[in-house]
Backbone as CSV, one residue per row, in Angstrom:
resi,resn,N_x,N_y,N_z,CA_x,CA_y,CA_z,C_x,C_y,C_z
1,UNK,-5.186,-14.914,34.790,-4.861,-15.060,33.381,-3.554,-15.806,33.209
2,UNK,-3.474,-16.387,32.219,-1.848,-17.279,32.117,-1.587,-16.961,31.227
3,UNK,-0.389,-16.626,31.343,0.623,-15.774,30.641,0.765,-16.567,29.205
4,UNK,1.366,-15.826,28.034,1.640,-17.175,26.515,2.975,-17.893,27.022
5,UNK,3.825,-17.329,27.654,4.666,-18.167,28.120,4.520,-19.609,28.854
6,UNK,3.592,-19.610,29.409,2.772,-21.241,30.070,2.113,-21.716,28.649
7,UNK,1.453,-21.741,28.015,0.451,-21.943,27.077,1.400,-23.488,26.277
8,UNK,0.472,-24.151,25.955,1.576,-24.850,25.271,2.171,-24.603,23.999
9,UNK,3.547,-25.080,23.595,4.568,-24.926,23.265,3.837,-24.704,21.438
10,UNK,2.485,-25.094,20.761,2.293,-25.382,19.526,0.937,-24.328,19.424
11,UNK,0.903,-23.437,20.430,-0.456,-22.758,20.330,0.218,-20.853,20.806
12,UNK,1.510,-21.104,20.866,2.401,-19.595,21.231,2.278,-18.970,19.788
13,UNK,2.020,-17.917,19.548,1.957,-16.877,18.146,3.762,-17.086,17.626
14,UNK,5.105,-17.038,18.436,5.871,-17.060,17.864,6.749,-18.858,17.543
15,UNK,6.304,-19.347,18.537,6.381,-20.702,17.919,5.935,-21.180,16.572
16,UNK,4.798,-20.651,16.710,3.760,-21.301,15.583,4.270,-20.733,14.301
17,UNK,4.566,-19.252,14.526,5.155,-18.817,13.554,6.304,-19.465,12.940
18,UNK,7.286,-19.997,14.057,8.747,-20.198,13.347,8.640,-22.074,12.698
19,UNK,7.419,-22.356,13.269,7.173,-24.362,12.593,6.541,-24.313,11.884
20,UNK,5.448,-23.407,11.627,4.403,-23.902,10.579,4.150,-22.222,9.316
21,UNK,4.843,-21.241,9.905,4.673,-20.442,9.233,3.812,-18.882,9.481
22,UNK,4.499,-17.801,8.784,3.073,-16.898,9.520,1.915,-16.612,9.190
23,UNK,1.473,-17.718,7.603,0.150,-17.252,7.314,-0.564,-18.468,7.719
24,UNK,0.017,-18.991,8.642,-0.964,-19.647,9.790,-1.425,-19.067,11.515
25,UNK,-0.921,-18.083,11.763,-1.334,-16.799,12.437,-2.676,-16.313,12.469
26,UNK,-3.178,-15.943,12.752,-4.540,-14.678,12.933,-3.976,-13.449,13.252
27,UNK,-4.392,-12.595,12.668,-4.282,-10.928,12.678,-3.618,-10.510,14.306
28,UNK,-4.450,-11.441,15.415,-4.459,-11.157,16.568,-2.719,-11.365,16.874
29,UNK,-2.648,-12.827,16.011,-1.078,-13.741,16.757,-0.260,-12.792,16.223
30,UNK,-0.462,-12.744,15.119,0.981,-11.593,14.690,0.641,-10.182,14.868
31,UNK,0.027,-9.308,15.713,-0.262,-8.377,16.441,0.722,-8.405,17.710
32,UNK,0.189,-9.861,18.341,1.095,-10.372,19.659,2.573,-9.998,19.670
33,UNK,2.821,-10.587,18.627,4.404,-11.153,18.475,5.144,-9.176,18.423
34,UNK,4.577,-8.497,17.803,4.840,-7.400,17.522,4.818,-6.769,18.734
35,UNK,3.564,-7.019,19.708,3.587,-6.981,20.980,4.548,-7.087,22.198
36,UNK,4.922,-8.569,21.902,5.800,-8.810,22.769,5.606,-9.523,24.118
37,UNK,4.667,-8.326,24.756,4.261,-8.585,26.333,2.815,-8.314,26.498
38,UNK,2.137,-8.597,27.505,0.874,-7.812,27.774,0.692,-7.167,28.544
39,UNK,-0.128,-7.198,29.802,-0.324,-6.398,30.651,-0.883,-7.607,31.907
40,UNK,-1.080,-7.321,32.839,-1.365,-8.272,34.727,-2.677,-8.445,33.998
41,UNK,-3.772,-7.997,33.274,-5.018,-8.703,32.960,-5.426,-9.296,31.936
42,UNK,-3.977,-8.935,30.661,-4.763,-9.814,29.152,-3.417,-10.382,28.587
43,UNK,-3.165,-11.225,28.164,-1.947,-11.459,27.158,-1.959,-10.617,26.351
44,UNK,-1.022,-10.618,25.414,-0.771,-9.674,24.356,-1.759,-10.054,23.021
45,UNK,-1.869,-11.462,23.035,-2.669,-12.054,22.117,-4.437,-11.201,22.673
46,UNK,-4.698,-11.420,23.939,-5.967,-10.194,24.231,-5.972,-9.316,23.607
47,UNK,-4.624,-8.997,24.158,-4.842,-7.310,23.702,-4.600,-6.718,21.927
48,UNK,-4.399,-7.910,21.379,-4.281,-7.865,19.807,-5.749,-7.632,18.881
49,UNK,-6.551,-8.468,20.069,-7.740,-9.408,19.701,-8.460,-7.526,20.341
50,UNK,-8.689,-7.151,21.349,-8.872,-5.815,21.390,-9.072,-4.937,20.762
51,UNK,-7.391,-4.826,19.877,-7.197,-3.657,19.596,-8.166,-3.932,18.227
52,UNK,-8.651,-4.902,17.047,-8.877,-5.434,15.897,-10.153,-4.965,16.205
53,UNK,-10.793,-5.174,17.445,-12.233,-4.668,17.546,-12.582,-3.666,17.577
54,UNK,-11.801,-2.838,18.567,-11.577,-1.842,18.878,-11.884,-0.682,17.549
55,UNK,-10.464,-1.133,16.076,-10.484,-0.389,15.383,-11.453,-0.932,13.934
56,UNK,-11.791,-1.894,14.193,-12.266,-2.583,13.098,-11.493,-3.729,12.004
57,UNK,-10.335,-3.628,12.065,-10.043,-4.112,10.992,-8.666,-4.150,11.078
58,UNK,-7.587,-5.236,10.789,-6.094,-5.012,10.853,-5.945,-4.108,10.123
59,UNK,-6.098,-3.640,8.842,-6.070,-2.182,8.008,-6.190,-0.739,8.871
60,UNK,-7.158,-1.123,9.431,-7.899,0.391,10.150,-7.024,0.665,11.114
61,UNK,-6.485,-0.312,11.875,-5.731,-0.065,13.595,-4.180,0.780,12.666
62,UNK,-3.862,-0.213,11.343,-2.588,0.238,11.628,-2.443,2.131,10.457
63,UNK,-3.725,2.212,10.125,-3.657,3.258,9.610,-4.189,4.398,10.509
64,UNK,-4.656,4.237,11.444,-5.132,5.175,12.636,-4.410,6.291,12.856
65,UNK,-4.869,7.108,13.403,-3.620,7.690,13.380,-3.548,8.027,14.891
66,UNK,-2.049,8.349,15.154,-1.174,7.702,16.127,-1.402,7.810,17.672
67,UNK,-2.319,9.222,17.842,-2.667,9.418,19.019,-3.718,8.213,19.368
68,UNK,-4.782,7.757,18.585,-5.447,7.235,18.696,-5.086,6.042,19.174
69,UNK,-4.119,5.096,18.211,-3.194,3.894,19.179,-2.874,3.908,19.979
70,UNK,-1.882,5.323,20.160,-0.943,4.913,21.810,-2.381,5.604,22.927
71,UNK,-3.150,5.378,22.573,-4.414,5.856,23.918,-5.076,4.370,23.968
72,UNK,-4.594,3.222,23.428,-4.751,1.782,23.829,-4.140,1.559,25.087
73,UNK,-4.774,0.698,25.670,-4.202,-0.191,26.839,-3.228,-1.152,26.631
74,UNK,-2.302,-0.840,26.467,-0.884,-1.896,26.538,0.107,-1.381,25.333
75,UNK,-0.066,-0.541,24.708,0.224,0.365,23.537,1.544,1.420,24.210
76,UNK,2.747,1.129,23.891,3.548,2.480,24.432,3.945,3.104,22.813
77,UNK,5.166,4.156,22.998,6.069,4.707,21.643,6.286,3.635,21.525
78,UNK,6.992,2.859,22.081,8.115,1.531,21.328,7.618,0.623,20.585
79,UNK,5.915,0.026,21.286,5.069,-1.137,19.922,4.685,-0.330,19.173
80,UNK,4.121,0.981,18.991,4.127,1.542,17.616,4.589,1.592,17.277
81,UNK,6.064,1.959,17.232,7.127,2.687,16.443,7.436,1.358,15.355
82,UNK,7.188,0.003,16.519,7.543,-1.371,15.592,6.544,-1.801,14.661
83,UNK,4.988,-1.276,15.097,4.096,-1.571,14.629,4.411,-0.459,13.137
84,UNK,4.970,0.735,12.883,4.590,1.269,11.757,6.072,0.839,10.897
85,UNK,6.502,0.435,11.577,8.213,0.011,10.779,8.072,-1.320,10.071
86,UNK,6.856,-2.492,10.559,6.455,-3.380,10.045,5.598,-3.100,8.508
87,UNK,4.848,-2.085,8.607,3.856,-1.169,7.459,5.170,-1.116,6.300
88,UNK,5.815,-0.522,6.969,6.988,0.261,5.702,7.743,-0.610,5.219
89,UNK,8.282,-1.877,6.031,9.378,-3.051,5.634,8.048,-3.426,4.305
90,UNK,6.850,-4.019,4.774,6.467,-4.385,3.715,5.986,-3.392,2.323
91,UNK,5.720,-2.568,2.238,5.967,-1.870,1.578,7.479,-1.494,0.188
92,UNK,7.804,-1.322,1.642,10.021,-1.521,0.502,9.794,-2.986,0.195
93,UNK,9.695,-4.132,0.504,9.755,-5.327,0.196,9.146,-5.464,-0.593
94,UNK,7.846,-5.411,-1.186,7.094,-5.151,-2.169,7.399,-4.296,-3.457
95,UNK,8.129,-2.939,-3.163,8.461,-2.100,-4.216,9.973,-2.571,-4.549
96,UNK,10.396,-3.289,-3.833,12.459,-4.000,-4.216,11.936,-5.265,-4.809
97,UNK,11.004,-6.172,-4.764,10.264,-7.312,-5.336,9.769,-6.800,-7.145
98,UNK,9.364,-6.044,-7.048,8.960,-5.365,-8.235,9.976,-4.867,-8.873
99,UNK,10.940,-3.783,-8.273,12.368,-3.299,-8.908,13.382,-4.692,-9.495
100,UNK,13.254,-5.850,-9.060,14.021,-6.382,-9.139,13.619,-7.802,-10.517
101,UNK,12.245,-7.515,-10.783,11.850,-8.099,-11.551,12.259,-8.228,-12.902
102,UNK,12.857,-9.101,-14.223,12.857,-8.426,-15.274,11.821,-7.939,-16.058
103,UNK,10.413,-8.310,-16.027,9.453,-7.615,-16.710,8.102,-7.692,-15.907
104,UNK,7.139,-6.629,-16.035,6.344,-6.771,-15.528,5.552,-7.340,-16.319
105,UNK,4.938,-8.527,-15.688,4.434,-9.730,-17.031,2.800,-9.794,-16.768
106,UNK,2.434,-9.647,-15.225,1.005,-9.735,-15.131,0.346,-8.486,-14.745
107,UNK,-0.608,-8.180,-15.195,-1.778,-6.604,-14.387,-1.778,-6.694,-12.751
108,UNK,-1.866,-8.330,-12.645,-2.317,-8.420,-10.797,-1.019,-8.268,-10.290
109,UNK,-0.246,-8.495,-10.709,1.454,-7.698,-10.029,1.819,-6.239,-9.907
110,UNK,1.133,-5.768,-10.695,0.951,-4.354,-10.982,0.339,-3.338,-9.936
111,UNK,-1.008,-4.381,-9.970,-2.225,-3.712,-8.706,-1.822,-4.074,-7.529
112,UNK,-1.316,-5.167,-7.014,-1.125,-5.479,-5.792,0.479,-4.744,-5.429
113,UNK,1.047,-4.180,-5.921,2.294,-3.139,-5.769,1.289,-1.866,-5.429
114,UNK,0.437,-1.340,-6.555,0.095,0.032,-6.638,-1.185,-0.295,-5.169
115,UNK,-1.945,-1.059,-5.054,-2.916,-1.050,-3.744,-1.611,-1.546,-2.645
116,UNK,-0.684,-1.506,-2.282,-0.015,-1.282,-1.248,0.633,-0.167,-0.679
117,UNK,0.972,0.523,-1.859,1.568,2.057,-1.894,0.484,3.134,-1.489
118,UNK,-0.817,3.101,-2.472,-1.785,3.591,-2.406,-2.754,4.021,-1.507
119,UNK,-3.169,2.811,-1.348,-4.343,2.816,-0.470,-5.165,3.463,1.161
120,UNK,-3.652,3.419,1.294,-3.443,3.993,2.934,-3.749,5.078,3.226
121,UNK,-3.645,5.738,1.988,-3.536,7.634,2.065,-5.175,7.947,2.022
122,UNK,-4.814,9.507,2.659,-6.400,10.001,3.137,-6.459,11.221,2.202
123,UNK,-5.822,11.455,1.421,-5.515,12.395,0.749,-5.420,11.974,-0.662
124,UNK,-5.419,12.685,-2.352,-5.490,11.982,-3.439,-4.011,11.766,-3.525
125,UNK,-3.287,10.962,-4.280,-1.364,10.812,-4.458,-2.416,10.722,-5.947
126,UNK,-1.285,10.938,-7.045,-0.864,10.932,-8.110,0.592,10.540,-8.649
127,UNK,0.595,8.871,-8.904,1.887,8.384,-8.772,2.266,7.845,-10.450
128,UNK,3.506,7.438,-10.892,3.780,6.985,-12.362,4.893,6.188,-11.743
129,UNK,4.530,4.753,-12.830,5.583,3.797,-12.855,6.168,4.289,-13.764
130,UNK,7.707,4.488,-13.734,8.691,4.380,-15.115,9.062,2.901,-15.426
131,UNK,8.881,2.581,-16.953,9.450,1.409,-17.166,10.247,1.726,-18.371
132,UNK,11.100,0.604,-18.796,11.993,1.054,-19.864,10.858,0.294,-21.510
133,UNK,11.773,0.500,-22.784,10.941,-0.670,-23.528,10.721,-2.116,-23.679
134,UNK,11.125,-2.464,-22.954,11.118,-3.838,-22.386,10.181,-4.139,-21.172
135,UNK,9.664,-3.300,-20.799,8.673,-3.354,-19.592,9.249,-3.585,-18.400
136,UNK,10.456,-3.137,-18.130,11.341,-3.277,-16.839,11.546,-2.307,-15.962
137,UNK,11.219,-1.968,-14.888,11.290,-1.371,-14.414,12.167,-0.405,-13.685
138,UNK,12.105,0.802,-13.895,12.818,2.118,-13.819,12.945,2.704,-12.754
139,UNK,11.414,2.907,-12.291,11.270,3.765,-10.829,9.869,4.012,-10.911
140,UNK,9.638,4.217,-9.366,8.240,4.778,-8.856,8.052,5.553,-8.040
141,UNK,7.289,6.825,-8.543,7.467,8.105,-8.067,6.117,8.460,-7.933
142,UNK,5.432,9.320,-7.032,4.795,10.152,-5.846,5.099,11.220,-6.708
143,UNK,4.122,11.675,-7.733,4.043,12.939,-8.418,3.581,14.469,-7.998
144,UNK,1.856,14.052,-7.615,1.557,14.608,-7.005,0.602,14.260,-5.358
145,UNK,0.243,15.775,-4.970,-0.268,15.520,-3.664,-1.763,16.248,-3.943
146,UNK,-2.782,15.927,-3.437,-3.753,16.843,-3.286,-4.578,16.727,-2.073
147,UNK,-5.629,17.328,-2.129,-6.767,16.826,-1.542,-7.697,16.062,-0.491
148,UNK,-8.505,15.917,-0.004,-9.156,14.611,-0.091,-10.019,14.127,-0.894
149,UNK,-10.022,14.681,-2.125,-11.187,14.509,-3.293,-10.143,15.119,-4.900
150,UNK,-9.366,15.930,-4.545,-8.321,16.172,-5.639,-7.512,16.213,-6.063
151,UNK,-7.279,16.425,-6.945,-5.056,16.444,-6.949,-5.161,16.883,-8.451
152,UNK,-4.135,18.223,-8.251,-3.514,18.933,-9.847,-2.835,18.252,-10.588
153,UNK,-2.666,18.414,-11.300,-1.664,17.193,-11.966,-1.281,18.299,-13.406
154,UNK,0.030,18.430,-13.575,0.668,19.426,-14.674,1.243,18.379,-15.461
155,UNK,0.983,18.354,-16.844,1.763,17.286,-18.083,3.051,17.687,-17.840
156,UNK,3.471,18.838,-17.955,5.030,19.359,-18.266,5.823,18.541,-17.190
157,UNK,5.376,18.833,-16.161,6.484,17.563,-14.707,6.280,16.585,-15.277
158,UNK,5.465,15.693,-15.614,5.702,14.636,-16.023,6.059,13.816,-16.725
159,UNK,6.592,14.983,-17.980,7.234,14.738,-18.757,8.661,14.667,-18.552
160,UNK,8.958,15.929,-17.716,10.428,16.125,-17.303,10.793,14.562,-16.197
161,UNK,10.109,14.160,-16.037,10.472,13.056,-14.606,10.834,11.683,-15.429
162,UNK,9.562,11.549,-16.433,9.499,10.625,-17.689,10.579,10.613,-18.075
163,UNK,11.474,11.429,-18.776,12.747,12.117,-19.667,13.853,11.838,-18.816
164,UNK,13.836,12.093,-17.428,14.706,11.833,-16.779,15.281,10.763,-15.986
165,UNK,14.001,9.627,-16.330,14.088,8.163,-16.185,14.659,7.541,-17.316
166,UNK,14.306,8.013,-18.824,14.614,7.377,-19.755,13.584,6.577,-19.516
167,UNK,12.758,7.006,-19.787,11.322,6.261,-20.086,10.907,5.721,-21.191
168,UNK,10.343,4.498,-21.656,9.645,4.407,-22.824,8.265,4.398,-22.548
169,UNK,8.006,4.434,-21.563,6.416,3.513,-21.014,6.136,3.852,-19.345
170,UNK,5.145,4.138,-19.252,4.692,5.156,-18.061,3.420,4.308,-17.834
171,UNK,2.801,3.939,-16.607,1.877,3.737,-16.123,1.429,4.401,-14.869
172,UNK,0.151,5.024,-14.786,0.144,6.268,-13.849,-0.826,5.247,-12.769
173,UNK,-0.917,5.812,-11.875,-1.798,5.593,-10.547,-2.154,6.641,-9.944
174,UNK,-3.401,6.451,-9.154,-4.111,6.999,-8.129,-5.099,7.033,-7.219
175,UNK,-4.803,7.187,-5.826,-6.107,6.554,-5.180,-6.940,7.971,-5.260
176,UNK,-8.284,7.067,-4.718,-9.726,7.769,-4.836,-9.999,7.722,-2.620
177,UNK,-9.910,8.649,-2.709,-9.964,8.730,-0.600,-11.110,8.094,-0.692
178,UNK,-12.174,8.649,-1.424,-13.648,8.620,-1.144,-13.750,6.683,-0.701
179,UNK,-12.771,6.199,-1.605,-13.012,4.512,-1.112,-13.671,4.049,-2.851
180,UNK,-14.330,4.653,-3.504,-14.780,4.408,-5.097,-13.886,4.660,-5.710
181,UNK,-13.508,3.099,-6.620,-12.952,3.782,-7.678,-13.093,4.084,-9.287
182,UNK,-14.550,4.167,-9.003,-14.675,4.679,-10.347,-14.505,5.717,-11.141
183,UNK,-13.433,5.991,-12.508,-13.024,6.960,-12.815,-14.012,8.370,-13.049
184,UNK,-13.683,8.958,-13.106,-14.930,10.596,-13.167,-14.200,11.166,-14.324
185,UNK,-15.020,12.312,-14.637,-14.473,12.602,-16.084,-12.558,13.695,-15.845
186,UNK,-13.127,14.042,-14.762,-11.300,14.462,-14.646,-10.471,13.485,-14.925
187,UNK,-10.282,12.588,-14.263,-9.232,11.268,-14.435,-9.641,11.171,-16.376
188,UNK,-10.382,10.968,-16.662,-10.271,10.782,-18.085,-9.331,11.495,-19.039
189,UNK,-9.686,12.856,-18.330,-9.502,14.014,-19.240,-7.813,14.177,-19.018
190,UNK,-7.362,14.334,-17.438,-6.214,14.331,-17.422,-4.903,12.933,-17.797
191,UNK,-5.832,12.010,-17.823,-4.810,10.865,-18.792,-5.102,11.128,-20.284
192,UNK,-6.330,11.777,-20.859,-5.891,11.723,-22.631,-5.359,13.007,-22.420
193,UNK,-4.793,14.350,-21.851,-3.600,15.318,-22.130,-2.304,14.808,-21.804
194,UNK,-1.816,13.676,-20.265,-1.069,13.183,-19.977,-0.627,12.162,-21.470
195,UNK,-1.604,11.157,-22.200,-0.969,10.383,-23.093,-0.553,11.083,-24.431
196,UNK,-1.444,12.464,-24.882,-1.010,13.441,-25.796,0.499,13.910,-25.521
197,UNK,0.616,14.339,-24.037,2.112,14.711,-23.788,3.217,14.299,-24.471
198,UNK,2.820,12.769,-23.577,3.983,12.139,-23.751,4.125,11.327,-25.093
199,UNK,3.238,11.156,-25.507,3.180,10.767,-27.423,4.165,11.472,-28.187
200,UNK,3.748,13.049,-27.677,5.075,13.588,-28.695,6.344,13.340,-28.580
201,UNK,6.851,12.324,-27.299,8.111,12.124,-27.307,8.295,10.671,-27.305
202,UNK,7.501,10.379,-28.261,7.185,8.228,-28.545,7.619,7.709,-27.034
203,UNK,6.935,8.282,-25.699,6.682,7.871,-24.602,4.625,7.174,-24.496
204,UNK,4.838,5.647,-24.429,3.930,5.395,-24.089,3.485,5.248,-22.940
205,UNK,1.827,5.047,-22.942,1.028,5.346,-21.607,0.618,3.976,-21.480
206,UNK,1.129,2.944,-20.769,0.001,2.072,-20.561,-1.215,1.546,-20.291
207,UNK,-1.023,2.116,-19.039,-2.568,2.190,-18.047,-2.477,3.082,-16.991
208,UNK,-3.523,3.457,-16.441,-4.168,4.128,-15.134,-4.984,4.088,-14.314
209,UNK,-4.549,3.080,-13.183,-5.194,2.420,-11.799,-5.741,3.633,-11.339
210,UNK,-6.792,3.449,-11.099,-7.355,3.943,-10.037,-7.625,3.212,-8.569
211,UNK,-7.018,3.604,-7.222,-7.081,2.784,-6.229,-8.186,2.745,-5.467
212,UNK,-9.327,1.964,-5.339,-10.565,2.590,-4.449,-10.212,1.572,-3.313
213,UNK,-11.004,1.481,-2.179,-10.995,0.796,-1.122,-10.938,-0.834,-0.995
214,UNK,-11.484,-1.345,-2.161,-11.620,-2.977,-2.342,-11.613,-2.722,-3.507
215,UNK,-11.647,-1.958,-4.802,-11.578,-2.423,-6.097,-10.571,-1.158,-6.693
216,UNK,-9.957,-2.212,-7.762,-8.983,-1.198,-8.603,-9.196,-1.220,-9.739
217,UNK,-9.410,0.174,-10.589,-10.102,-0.095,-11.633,-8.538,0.366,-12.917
218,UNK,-8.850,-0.393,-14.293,-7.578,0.080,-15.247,-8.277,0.390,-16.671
219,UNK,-7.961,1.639,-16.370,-8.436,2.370,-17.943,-8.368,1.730,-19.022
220,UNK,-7.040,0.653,-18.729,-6.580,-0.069,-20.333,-7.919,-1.381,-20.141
221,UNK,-7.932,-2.074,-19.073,-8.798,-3.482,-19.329,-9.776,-2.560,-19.566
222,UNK,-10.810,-1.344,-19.410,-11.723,-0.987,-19.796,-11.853,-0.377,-21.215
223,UNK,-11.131,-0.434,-21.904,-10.542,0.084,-22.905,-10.888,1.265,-23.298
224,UNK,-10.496,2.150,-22.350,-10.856,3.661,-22.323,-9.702,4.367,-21.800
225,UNK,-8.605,3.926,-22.841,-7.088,4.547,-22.055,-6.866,5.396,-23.781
């Protein structure tokens, strides 16, 4: 096998990266680079290309959970530890991209924040954007926890969290484990007591994502908020 170090100089995962960019990469190359090294029988780029099969999907490997990775071939603590620190940089980068915005101006800026936060979890989250009246953003908070099919959700916390942002405007989220996200009559029921809540304190409700596996659905474009 020949090492990426022989390979030529325009076909290396971190070359390529630093001349032409990294969304000219494959899942595999920037797997590599995270990699580092390989092993006496595969490059790291192999063993990238492996692990993708292995788990199905760049999504699937890096949401695995952990025993399952480090029982890979070429996998120690140290490329995970980099592999899940990469998950989280983008993540904060994404939620400081959004904090730093002055208004939230489009829905698909919205969803592609809330399906990054979201999605990962195997369990239901119940999350609320605070924004001010200007549509600027306040904070984003992890309300509740439930389930793998539920999650409680009490108006009164959410009012107090609302209140304590100085909220004008609340947009709630939540993923669906099951992978569907089509709303069910709970989610209905608990956003018209959630928008009753907060009405009485001229706190508006915008919308409420629901996160499913490939589709995100919003109470408001359906106009059933």
């Amino acid at each position: 096998m020949m090492p990426i170090t022989e390979w030529p100089s325009a076909e290396r995962p971190r070359e390529k990266l630093l001349t032409r960019g990294a969304n000219y990469l494959s899942d595999a190359e920037l797997l590599a680079i995270f990699l580092r090294t390989g092993t006496s029988q595969k490059s790291a780029v192999d063993i990238g290309r492996d692990l993708l099969t292995q788990f199905g999907s760049l999504r699937e490997l890096l949401e695995a959970p952990a025993e399952q990775i480090l029982a890979q071939n070429g996998i120690g603590e140290a490329k995970y530890a980099l592999l899940l620190a990469s998950v989280e940089l983008g993540r904060r980068h994404l939620a400081q991209s959004l904090s730093e915005r002055d208004l939230l101006t489009t829905p698909s800026m919205v969803k592609q924040f809330l399906r990054a936060q979201l999605r990962h979890y195997k369990h239901e989250v119940f999350t609320a954007l605070f924004l001010d009246s200007q549509n600027r953003f306040l904070a984003f908070e992890q309300l509740f926890n439930g389930t793998i099919d539920a999650c409680s959700i009490h108006p009164r916390e959410v009012v107090k969290r609302a209140l304590a942002h100085h909220a004008s405007r609340v947009i709630f989220a939540h993923n669906h484990p099951s992978g569907h996200a089509e709303p069910s009559a709970a989610d209905h029921h608990i956003t018209a007591r959630l928008t009753s809540a907060l009405a009485l304190l001229d706190i508006q409700v915008l919308d409420h994502f629901i996160i499913g596996e490939r589709e995100i659905i919003s109470l408001a474009e359906r106009g059933q908020l």
